[in-house]
NUFIRO-807004 format. One record per residue: residue in three letters; x, y, z of N, C-alpha, C in turn; residue number from 1. Coordinates in steps of 0.1 Angstrom, whole numbers, plus 5000, padded with zeros to 4 digits. Layout:
! NUFIRO-807004
<'ala'; <X; Y; Z>; <X; Y; Z>; <X; Y; Z>; NUM>
...
! end
This chain:
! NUFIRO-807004
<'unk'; <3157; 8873; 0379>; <3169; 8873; 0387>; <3179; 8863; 0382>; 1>
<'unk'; <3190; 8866; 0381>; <3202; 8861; 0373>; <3206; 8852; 0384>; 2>
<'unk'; <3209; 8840; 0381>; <3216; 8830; 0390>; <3229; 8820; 0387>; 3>
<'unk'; <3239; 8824; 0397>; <3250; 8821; 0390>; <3258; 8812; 0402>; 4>
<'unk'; <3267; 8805; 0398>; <3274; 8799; 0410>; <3288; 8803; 0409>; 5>
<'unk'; <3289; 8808; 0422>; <3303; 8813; 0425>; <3308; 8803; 0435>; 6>
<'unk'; <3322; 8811; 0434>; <3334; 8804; 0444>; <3337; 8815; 0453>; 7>
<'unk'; <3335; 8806; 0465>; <3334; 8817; 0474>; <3345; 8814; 0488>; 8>
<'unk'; <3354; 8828; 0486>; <3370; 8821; 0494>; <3365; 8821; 0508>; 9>
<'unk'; <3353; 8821; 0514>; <3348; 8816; 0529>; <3351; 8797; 0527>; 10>
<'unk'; <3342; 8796; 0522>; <3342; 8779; 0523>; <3353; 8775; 0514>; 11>
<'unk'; <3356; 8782; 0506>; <3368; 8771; 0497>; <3361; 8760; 0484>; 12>
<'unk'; <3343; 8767; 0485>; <3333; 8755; 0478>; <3325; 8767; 0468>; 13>
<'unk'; <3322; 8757; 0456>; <3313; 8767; 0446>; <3298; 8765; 0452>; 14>
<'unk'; <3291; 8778; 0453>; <3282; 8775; 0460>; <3267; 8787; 0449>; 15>
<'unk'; <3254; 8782; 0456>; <3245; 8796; 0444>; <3245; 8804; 0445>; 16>
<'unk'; <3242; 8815; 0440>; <3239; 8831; 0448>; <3232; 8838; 0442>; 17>
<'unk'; <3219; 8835; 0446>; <3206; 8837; 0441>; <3205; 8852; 0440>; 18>
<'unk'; <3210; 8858; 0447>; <3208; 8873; 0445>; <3217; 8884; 0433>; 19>
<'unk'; <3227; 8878; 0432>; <3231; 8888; 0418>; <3224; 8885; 0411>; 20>
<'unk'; <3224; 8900; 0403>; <3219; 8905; 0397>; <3226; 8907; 0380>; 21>
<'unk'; <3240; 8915; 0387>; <3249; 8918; 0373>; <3262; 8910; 0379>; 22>
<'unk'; <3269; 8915; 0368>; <3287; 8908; 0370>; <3293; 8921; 0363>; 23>
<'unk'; <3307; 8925; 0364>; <3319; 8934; 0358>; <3323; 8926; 0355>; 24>
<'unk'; <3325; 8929; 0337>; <3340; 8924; 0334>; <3350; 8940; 0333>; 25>
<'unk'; <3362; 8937; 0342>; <3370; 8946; 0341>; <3381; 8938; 0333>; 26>
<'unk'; <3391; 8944; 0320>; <3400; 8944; 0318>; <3407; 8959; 0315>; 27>
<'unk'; <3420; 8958; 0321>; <3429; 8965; 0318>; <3445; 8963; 0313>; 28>
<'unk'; <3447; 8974; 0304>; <3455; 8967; 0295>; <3467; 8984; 0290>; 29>
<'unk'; <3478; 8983; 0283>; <3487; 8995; 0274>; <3481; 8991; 0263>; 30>
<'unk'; <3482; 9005; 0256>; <3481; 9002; 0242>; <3495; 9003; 0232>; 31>
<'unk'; <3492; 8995; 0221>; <3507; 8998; 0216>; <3506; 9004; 0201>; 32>
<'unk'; <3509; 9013; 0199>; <3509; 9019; 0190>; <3498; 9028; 0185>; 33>
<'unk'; <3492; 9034; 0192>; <3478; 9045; 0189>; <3476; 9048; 0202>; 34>
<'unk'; <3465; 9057; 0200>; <3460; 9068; 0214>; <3449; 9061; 0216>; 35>
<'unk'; <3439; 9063; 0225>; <3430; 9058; 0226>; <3420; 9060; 0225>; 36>
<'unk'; <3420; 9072; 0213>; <3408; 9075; 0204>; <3407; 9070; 0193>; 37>
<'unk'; <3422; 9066; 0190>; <3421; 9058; 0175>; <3420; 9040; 0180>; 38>
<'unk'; <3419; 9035; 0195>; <3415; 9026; 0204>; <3400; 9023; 0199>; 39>
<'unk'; <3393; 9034; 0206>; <3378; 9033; 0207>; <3375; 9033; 0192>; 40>
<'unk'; <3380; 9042; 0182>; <3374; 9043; 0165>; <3378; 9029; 0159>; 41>
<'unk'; <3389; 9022; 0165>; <3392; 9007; 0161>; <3380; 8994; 0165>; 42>
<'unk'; <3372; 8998; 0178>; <3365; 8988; 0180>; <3345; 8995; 0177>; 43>
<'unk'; <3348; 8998; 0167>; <3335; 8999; 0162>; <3325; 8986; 0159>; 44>
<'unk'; <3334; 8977; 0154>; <3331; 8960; 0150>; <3330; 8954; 0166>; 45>
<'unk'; <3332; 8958; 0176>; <3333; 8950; 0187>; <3322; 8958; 0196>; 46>
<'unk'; <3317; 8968; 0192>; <3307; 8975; 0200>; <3297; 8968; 0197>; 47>
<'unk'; <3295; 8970; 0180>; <3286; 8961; 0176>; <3278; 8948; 0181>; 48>
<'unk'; <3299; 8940; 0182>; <3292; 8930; 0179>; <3288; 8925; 0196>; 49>
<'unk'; <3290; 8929; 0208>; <3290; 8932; 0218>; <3273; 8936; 0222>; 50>
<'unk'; <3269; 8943; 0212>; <3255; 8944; 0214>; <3243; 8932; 0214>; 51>
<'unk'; <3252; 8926; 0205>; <3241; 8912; 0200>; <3241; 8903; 0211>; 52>
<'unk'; <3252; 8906; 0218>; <3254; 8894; 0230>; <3244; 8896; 0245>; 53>
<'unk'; <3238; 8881; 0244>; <3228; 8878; 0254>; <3238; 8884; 0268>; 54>
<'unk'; <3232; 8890; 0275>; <3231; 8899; 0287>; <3244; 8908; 0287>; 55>
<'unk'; <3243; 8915; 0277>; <3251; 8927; 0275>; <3244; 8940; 0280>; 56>
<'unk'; <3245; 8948; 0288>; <3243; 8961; 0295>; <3252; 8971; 0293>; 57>
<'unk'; <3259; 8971; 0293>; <3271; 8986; 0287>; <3286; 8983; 0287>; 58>
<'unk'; <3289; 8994; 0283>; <3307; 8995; 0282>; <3311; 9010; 0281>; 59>
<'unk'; <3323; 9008; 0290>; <3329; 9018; 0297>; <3343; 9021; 0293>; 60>
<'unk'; <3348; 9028; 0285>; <3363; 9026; 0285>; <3366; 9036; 0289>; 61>
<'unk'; <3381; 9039; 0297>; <3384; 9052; 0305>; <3400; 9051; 0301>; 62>
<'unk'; <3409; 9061; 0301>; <3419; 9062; 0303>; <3425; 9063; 0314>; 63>
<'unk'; <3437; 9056; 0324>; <3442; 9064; 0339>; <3454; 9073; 0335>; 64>
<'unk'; <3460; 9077; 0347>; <3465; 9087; 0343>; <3477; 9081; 0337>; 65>
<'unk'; <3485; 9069; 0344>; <3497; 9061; 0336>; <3493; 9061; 0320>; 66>
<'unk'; <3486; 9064; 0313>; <3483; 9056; 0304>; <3479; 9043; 0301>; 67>
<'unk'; <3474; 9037; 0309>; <3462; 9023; 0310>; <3455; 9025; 0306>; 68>
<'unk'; <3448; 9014; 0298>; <3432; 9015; 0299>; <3427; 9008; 0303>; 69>
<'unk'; <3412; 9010; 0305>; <3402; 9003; 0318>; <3391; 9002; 0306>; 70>
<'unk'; <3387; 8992; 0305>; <3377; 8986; 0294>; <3368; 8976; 0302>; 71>
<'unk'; <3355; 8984; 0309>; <3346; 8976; 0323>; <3336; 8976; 0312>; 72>
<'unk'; <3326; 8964; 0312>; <3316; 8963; 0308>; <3305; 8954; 0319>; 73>
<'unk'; <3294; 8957; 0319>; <3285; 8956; 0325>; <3271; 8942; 0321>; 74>
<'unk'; <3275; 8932; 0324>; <3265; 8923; 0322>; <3254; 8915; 0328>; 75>
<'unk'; <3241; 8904; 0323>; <3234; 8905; 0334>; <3238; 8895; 0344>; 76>
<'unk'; <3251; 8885; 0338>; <3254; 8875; 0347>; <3272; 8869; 0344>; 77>
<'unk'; <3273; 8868; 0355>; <3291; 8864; 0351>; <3291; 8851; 0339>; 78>
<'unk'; <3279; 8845; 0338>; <3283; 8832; 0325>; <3287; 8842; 0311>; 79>
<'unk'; <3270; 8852; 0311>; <3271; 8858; 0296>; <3286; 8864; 0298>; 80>
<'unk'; <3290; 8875; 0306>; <3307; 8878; 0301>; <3316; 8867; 0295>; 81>
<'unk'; <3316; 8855; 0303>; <3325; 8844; 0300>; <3326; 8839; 0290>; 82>
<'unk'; <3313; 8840; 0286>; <3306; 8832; 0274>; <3314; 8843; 0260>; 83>
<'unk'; <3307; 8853; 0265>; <3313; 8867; 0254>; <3323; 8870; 0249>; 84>
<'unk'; <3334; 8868; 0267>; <3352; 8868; 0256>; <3354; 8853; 0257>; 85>
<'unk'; <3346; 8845; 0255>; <3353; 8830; 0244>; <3347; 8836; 0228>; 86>
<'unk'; <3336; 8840; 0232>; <3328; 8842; 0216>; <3340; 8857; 0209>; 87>
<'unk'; <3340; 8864; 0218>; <3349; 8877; 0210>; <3362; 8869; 0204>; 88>
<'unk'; <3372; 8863; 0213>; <3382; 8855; 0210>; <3383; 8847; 0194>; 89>
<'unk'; <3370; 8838; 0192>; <3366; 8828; 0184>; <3363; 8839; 0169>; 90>
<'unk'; <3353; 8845; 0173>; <3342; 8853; 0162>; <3352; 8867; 0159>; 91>
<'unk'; <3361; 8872; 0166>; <3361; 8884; 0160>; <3382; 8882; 0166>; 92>
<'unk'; <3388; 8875; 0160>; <3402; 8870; 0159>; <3409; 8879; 0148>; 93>
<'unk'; <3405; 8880; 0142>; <3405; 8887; 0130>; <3406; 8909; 0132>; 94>
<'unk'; <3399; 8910; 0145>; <3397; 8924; 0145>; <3410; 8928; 0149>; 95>
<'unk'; <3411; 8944; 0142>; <3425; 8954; 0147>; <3425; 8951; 0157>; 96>
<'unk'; <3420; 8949; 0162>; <3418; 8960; 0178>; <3428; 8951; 0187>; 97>
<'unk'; <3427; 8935; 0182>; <3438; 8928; 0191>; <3450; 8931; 0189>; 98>
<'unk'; <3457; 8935; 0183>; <3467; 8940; 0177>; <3472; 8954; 0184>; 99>
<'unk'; <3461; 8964; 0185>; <3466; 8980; 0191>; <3468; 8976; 0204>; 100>
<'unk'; <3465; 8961; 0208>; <3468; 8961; 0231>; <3483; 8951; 0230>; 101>
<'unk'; <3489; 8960; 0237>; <3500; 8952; 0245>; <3495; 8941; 0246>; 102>
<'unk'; <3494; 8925; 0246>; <3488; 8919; 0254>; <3492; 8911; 0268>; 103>
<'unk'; <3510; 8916; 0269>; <3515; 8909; 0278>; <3513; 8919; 0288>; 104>
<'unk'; <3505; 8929; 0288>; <3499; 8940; 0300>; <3483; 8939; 0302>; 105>
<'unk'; <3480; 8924; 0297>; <3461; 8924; 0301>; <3462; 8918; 0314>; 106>
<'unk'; <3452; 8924; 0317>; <3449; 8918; 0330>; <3430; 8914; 0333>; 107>
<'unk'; <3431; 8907; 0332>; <3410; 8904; 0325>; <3401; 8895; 0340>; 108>
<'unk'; <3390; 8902; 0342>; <3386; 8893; 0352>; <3369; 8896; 0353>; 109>
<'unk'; <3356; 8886; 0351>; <3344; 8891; 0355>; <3343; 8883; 0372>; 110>
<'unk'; <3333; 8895; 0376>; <3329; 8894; 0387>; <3317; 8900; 0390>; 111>
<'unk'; <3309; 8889; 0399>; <3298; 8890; 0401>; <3292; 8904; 0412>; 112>
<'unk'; <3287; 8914; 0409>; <3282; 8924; 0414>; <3276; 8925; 0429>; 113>
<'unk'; <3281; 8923; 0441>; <3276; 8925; 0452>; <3271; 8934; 0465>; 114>
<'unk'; <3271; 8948; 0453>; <3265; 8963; 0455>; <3265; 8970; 0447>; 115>
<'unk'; <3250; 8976; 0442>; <3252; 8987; 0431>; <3243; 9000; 0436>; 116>
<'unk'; <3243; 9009; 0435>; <3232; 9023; 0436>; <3235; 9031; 0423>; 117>
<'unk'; <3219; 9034; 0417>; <3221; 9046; 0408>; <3215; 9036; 0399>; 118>
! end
């Protein structure tokens, strides 16, 4: 069982929460200059390297209808996400892929999982 301390806007205090389990990282973002098939064929190096990373569980990319994209991935605890985009940041600065996102349209945030079925 994954144990993590959150901040929790009842008390206003970081407190444990012995019961999650997973965290979302959702970011959503425009792309600039490509579709978002030549998006997904860009981050082949980040799927990768995304796999190596301690409590990595999956990834989801979707298109909406505006043309946003929605890039959720699934981890076993909100540290490993945290931990992951400082490491993606650091280790992979260098990849296309930062370059095809608008960046002044990110919008990035993990959160700790407090219902899942399926």
């Amino acid at each position: 069982m994954a144990r993590v301390i959150d901040y929790s806007p009842q008390t206003g205090a970081f407190q444990p929460e012995p019961m999650i389990l997973e965290a979302v990282e959702i970011t959503t973002f425009r792309l600039r200059g490509c579709t978002v098939a030549q998006f997904i064929d860009a981050n082949a190096g980040v799927d990768a390297w995304l796999r190596r990373q301690p409590g990595f569980r999956s990834r989801r990319i979707a298109e909406q209808a505006d043309g946003s994209v929605v890039d959720m991935l699934v981890w076993a605890a909100v540290a490993d996400g945290r931990a992951a985009a400082d490491g993606l940041m650091d280790e992979l600065a260098d990849s296309p892929v930062h370059d095809l996102i608008d960046q002044r349209t990110v919008c990035w945030s993990v959160s700790p999982v407090r219902h899942s079925i399926g």
